[in-house]
C-alpha positions as CSV (number, residue, x, y, z in Angstrom):
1,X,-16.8,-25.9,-9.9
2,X,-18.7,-23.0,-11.2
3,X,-22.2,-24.0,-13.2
4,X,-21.8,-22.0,-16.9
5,X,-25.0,-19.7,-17.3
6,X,-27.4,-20.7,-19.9
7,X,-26.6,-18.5,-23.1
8,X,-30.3,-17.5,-23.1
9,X,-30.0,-16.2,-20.0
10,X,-27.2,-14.3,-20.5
11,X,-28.7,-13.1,-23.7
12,X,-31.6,-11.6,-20.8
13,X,-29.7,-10.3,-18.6
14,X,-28.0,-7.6,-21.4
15,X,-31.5,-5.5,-20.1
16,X,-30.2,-5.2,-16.3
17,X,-26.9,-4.9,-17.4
18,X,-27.4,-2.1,-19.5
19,X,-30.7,-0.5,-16.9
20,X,-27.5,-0.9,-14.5
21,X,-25.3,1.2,-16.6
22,X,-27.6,3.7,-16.8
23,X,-28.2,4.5,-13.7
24,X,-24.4,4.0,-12.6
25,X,-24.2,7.1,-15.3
26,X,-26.6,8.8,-14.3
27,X,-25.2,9.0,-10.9
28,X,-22.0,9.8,-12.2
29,X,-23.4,12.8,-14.1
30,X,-24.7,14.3,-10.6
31,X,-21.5,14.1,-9.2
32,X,-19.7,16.1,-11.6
33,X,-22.4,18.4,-12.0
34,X,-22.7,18.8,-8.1
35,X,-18.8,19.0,-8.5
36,X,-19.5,21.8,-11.3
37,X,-22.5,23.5,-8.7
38,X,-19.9,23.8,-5.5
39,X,-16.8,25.6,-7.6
40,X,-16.8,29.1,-7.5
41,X,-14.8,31.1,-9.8
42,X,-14.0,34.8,-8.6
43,X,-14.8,37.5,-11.4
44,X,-11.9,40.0,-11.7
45,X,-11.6,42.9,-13.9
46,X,-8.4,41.3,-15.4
47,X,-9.1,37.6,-17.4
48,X,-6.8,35.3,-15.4
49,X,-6.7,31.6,-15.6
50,X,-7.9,29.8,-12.3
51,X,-7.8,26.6,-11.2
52,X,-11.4,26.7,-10.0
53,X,-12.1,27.8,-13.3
54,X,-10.5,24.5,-15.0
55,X,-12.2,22.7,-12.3
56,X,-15.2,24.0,-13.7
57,X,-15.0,23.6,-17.5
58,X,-13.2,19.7,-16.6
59,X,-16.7,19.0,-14.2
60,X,-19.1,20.4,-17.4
61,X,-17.7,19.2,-20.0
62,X,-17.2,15.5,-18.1
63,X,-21.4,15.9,-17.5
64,X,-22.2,16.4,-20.9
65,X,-19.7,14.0,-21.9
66,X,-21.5,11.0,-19.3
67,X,-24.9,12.7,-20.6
68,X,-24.2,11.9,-23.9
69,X,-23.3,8.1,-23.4
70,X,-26.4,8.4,-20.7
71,X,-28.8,9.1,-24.1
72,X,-26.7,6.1,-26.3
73,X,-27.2,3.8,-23.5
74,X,-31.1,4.1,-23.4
75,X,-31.6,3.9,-27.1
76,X,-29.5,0.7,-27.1
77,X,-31.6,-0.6,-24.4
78,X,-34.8,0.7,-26.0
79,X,-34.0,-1.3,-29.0
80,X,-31.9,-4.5,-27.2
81,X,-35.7,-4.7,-24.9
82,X,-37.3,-4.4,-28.0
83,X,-35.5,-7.6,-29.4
84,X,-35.7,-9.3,-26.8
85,X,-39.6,-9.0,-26.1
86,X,-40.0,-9.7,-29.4
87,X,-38.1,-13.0,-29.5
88,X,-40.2,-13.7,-25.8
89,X,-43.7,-13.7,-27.4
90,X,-42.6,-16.1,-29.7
91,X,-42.7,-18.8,-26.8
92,X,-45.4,-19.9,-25.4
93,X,-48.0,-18.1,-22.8
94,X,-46.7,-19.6,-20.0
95,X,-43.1,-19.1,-21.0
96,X,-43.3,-16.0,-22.0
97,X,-45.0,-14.4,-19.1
98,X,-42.3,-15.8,-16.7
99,X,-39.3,-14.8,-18.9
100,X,-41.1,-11.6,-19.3
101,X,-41.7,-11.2,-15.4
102,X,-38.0,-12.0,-14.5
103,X,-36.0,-10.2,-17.4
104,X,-38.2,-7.8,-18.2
105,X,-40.0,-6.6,-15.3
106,X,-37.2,-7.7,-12.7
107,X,-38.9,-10.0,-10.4
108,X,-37.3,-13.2,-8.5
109,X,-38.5,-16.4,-9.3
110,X,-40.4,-16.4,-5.9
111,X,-42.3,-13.4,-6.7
112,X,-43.5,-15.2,-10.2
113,X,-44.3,-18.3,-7.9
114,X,-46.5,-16.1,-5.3
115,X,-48.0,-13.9,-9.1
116,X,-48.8,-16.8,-10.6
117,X,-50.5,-18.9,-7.7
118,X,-48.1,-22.2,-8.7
119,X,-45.3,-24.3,-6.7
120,X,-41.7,-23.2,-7.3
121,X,-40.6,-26.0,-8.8
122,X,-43.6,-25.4,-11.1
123,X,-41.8,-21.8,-12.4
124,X,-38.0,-23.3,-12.1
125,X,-39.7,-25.6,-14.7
126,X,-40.8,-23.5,-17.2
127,X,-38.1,-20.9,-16.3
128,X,-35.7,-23.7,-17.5
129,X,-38.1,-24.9,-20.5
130,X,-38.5,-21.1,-21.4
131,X,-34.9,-20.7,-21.9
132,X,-34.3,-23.8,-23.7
133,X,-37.0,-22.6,-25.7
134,X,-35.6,-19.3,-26.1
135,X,-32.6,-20.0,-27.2
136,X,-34.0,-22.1,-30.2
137,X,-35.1,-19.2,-31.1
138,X,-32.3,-16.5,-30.5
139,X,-29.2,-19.3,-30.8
140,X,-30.3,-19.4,-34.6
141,X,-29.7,-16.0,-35.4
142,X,-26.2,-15.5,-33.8
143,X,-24.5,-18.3,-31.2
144,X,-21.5,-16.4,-31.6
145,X,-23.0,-13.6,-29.5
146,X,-23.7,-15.3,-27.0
């Protein structure tokens, strides 16, 4: 049976999943402009339709396209890490600094057990407590959300 994930939790993890989709895009983008870079079109003196030239216009217009969604995605991560943070330092020092180290900053639990100096069940603790805490906080606003 598969443990449900704490709904503060996934509140957190909106930041990787939205860093994620950016750089998925972002890759994307580079494809279809190294698509664009390797299609030639041949200049005539008569104005033909070409295939290449399709290809083209279909590889641009799909970059600016992704590049577009690219700049939506960061401002609604810009603003979602804004939240977020803001909801963090609301908890206590300890709290905060390992939600904000794991969420924020990316780092396993392990690396926050070897930052901090303390014993992993120590930061499984207030990992847990942090969240509980957390969603006090953030489950008030909008449970539905989440």
């Amino acid at each position: 049976m598969k443990k449900k994930m704490h709904p503060a939790k996934k509140y957190l993890l909106k930041l990787e999943k939205l860093d994620n989709l950016i750089a998925n895009k972002k890759a994307e983008r580079e494809q279809w402009l190294d698509s664009a870079k390797s299609t030639t079109i041949q200049l005539t003196e008569k104005v033909q339709t070409s295939s290449n030239g399709d290809k083209l216009a279909k590889a641009v217009v799909k970059a600016v396209d992704i590049e577009r969604e690219i700049d939506e995605c960061i401002v609604e991560l810009y603003y979602k890490k804004k939240d977020i943070i803001s909801n963090i330092e609301k908890l206590n020092a300890d709290e905060y600094d390992v939600l904000h180290k794991v969420y924020v900053q990316y780092k396993s639990l392990k690396e926050v057990q070897y930052l901090k100096n303390r014993s992993y069940s120590s930061i499984t603790s207030i990992h847990g407590r942090a969240l509980n805490n957390l969603w006090e906080i953030v489950g008030k606003e909008d449970s539905n959300e989440y």
